[in-house]
C-alpha positions as CSV (number, residue, x, y, z in Angstrom):
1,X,0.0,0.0,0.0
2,X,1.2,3.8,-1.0
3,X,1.7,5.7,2.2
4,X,-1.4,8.4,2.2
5,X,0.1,12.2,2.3
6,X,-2.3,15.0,2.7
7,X,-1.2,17.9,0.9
8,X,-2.8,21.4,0.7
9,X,-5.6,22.2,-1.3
10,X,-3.2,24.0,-4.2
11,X,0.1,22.0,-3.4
12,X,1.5,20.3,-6.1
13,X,1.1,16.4,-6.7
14,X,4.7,15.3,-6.0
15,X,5.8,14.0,-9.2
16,X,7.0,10.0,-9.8
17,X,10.5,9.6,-11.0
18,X,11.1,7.5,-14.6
19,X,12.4,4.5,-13.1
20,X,15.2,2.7,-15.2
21,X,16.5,-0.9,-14.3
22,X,19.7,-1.6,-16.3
23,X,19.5,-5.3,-15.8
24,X,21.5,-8.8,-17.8
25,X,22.1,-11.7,-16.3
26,X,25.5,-11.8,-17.8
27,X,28.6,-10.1,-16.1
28,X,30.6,-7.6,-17.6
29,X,27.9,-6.2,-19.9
30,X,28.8,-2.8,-18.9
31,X,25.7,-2.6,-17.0
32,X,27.8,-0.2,-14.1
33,X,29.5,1.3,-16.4
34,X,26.2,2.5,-18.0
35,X,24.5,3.2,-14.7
36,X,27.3,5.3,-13.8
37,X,28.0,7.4,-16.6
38,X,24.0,7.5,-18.0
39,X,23.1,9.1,-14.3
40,X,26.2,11.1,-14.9
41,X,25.1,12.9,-18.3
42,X,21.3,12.7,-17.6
43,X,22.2,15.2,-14.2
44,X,24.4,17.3,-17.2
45,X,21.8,17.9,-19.3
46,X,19.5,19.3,-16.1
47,X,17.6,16.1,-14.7
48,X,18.2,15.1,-10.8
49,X,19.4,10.9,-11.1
50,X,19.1,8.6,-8.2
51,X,21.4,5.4,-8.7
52,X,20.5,2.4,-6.9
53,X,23.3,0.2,-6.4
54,X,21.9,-3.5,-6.0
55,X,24.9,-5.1,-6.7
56,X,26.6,-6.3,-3.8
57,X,30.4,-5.4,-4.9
58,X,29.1,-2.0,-4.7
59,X,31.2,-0.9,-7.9
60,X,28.4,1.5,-8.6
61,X,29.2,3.2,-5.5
62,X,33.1,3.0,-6.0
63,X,32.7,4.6,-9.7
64,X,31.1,7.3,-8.2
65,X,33.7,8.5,-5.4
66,X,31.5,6.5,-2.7
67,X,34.5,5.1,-0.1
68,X,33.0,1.9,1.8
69,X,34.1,3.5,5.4
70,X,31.2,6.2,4.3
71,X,28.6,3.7,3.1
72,X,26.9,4.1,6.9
73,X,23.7,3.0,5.5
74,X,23.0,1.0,2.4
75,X,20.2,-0.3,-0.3
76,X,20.6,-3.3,2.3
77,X,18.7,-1.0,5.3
78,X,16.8,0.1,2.4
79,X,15.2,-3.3,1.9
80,X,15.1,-4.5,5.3
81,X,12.9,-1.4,6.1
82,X,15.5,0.3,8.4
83,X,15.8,3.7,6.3
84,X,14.4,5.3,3.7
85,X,15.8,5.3,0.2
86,X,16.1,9.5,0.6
87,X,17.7,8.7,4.0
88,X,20.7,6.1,2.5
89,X,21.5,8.6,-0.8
90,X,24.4,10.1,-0.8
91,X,25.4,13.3,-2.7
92,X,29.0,12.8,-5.6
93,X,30.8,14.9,-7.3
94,X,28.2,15.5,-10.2
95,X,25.8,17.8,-9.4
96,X,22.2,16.8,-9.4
97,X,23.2,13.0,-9.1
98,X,22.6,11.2,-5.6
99,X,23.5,7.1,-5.1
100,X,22.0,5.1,-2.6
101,X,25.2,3.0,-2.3
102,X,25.7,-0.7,-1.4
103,X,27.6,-3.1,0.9
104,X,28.4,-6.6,1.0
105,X,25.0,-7.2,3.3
106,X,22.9,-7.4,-0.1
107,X,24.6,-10.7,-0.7
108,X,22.7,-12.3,2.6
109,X,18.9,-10.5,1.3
110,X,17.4,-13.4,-0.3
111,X,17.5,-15.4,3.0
112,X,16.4,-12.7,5.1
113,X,13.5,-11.8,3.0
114,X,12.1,-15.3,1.8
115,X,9.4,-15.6,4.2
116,X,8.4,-12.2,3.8
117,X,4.8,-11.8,1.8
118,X,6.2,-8.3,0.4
119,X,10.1,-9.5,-0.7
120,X,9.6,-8.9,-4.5
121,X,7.9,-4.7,-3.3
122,X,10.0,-3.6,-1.4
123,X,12.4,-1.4,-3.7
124,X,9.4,-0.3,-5.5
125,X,7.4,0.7,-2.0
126,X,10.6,2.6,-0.9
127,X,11.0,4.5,-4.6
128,X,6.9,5.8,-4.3
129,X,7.2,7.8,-0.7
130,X,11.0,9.0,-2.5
131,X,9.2,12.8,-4.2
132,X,6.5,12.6,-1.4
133,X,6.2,15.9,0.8
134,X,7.3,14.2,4.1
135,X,10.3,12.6,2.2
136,X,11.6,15.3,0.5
137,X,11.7,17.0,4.2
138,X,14.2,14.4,5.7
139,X,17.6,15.0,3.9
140,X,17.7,16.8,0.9
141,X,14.8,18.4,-1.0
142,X,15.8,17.1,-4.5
143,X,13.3,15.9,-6.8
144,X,14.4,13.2,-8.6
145,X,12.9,13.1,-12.2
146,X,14.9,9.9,-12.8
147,X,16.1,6.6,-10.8
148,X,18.6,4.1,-12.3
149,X,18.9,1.0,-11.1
150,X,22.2,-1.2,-11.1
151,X,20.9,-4.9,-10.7
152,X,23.7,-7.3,-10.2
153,X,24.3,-10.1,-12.8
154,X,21.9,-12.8,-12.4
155,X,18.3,-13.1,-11.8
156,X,17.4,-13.1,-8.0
157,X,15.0,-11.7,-6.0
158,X,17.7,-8.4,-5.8
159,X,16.8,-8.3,-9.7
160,X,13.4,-9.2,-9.7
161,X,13.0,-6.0,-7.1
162,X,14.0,-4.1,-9.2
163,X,12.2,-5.1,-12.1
164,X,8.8,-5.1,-10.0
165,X,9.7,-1.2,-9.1
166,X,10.9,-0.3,-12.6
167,X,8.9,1.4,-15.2
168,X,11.1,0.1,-18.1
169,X,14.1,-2.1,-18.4
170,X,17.6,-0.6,-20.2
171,X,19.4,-3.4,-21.6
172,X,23.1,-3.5,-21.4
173,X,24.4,-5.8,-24.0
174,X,27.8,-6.4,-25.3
175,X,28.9,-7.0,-28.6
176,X,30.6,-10.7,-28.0
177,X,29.3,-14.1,-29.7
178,X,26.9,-15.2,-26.9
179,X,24.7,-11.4,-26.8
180,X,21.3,-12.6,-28.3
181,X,21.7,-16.1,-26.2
182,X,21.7,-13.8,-23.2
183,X,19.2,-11.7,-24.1
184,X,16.8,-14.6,-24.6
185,X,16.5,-15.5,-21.1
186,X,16.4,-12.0,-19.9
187,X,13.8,-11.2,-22.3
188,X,11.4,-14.6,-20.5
189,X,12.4,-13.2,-17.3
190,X,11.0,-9.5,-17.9
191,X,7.5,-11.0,-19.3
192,X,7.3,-12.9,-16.5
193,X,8.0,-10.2,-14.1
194,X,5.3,-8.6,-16.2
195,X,2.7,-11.2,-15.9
196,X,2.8,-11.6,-12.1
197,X,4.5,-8.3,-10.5
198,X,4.3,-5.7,-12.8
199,X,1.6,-5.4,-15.3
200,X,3.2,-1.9,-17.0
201,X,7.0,-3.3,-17.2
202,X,8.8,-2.7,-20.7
203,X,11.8,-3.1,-22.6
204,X,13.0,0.6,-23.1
205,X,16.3,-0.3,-24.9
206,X,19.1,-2.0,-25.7
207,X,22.7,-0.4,-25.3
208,X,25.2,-2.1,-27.5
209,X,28.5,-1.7,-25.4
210,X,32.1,-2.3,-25.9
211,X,32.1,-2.1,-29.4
212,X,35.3,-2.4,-31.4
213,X,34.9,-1.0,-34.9
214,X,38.1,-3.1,-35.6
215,X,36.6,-6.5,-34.8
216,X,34.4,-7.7,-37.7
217,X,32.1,-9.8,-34.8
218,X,31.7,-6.6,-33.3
219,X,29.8,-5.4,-36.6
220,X,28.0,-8.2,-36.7
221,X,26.6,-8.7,-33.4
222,X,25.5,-5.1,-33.9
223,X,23.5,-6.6,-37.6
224,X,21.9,-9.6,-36.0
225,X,21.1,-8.0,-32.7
226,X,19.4,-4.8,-34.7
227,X,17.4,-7.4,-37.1
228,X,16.3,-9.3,-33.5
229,X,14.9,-6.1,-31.8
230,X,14.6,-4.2,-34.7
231,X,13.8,-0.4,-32.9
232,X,14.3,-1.5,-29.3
233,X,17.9,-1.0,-29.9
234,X,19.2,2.3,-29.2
235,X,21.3,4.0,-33.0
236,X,24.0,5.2,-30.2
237,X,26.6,2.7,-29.4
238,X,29.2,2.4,-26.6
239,X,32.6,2.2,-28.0
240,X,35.6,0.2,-26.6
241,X,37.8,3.1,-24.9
242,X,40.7,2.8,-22.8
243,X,38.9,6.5,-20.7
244,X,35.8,4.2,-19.8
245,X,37.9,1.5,-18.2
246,X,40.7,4.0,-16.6
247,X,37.7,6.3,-14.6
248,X,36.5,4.2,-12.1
249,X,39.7,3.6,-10.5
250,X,39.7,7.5,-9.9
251,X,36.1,7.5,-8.2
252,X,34.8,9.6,-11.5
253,X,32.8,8.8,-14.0
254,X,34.2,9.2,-17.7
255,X,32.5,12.2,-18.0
256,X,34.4,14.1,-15.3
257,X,37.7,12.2,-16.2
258,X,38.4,13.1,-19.6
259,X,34.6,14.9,-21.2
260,X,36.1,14.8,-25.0
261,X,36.9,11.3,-25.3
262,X,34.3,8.8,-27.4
263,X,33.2,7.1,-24.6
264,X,31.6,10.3,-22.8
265,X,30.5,11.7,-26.0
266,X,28.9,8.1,-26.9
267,X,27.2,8.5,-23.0
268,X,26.2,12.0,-23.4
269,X,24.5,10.9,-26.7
270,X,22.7,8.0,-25.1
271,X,21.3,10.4,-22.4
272,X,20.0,12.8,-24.9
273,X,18.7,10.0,-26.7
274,X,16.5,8.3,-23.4
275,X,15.3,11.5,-23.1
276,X,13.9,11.8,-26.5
277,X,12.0,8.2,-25.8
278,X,11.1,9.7,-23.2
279,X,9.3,12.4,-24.9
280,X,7.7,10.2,-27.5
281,X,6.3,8.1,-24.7
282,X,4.6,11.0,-23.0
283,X,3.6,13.1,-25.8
284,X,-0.5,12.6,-26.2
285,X,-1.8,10.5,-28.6
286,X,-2.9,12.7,-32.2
């Protein structure tokens, strides 16, 4: 159940965030990559990002500058119902872009929550009080117009939360042999998430990562994955760059460690375009 807030009689509705879960099974997808550097160009072009980090290795956090002696409170009290989401976020160095970091306690969830009626809601129940008027009084009085969500590679009830709070699923894919075999068994996994937790889920996109326009497979994957998902796959692509990989051993993400290279400029692109998407999805019907 949403919490009830009365509000004044001219006081604004408190408006829901886009919620994004960049989800895949496989590891090493670039789904953190993307999470971090997404967030990082959505808050440049004006919108205030949330990233959830539901990973349990917390890179999410580390890309963005978050040291584990500061993670006091963590997407783990978030689930457990000991904080609120607005109470465990954490400002970085990029304005307008909070994380709600992670720690090693996410690993133990599953157990914790099993006998719990509520285990695959409770991310989603946290994200609806996270614009309300009473929340927005507790830390900070940002409201966010997006939330990213970094699953952690496999499907388990950490993913599965997400997907149950998410409005639409952004696809990190990479362009090796085994992509579309990958992308079959996330695909069953989001329509069944759809047929039992969340009627309005939907594929949003699919990023095509770590391309390398000298590998021939790379171009291919690119064909066969386009012809697959035909307009589900996003036209901007996430090249191979040496910047991408360097930045998060600096705490940054690419953006802030080198803005001109191809990887930034391939994430600032992919920002502009989710927004557009966005725009087409909300414009009224003619």
């Amino acid at each position: 159940m949403t919490d009830e807030v009365s509000l004044a009689p001219n006081a604004p509705r408190p408006v829901a965030p886009r919620v994004l879960a960049l989800a895949n099974q496989k590891g090493g997808v670039g789904k953190t990559t993307t999470a971090i550097n997404l967030g990082t160009a959505l808050a440049a072009i004006g919108e205030s990002v949330l990233v959830i980090d539901l990973d349990p290795q917390g890179n999410a956090s580390t890309g963005l500058g978050i040291d584990r002696r500061s993670r006091r409170v963590s997407t783990y009290d978030v689930l457990t119902g000991e904080v609120s989401l607005r109470e465990a976020a954490l400002e970085t160095a990029v304005p307008r872009l909070h994380i709600a970091p992670s720690t090693m306690d996410l690993s133990g969830l599953e157990l914790e929550l099993a006998s719990q009626r509520d285990r695959a809601y409770r991310l989603r129940d946290a994200i609806r009080r996270l614009n309300q008027p009473d929340s927005l009084q507790v830390r900070n009085d940002v409201e966010y117009s997006y939330v990213l969500i970094d699953c952690p590679p496999s499907l388990n009830l950490i993913t599965v939360n997400a997907m149950a709070a998410a409005n639409a699923i952004l696809v990190p894919l990479q362009c090796e042999f085994f992509a579309l075999e990958g992308l079959s068994q996330l695909l069953k996994t989001v329509e069944q998430v759809r047929s039992t937790l969340n009627a309005g889920l939907s594929i949003h996109g699919i990023v095509l990562t770590m391309y390398d326009a000298r590998n021939n497979l790379s171009a291919q994957v690119v064909e066969d994955v386009r012809q697959f998902m035909g307009e589900k796959v996003y036209e901007t692509i996430i090249p191979r760059n040496v910047r991408v990989s360097e930045a998060p051993s600096y705490g940054k993400p690419v953006l802030l460690y080198d803005l001109k290279c191809v990887g930034s400029q391939a994430y600032l692109r992919l920002a502009s375009e989710i927004i557009q998407r966005e725009r087409a999805l909300r414009a009224p019907a003619a």
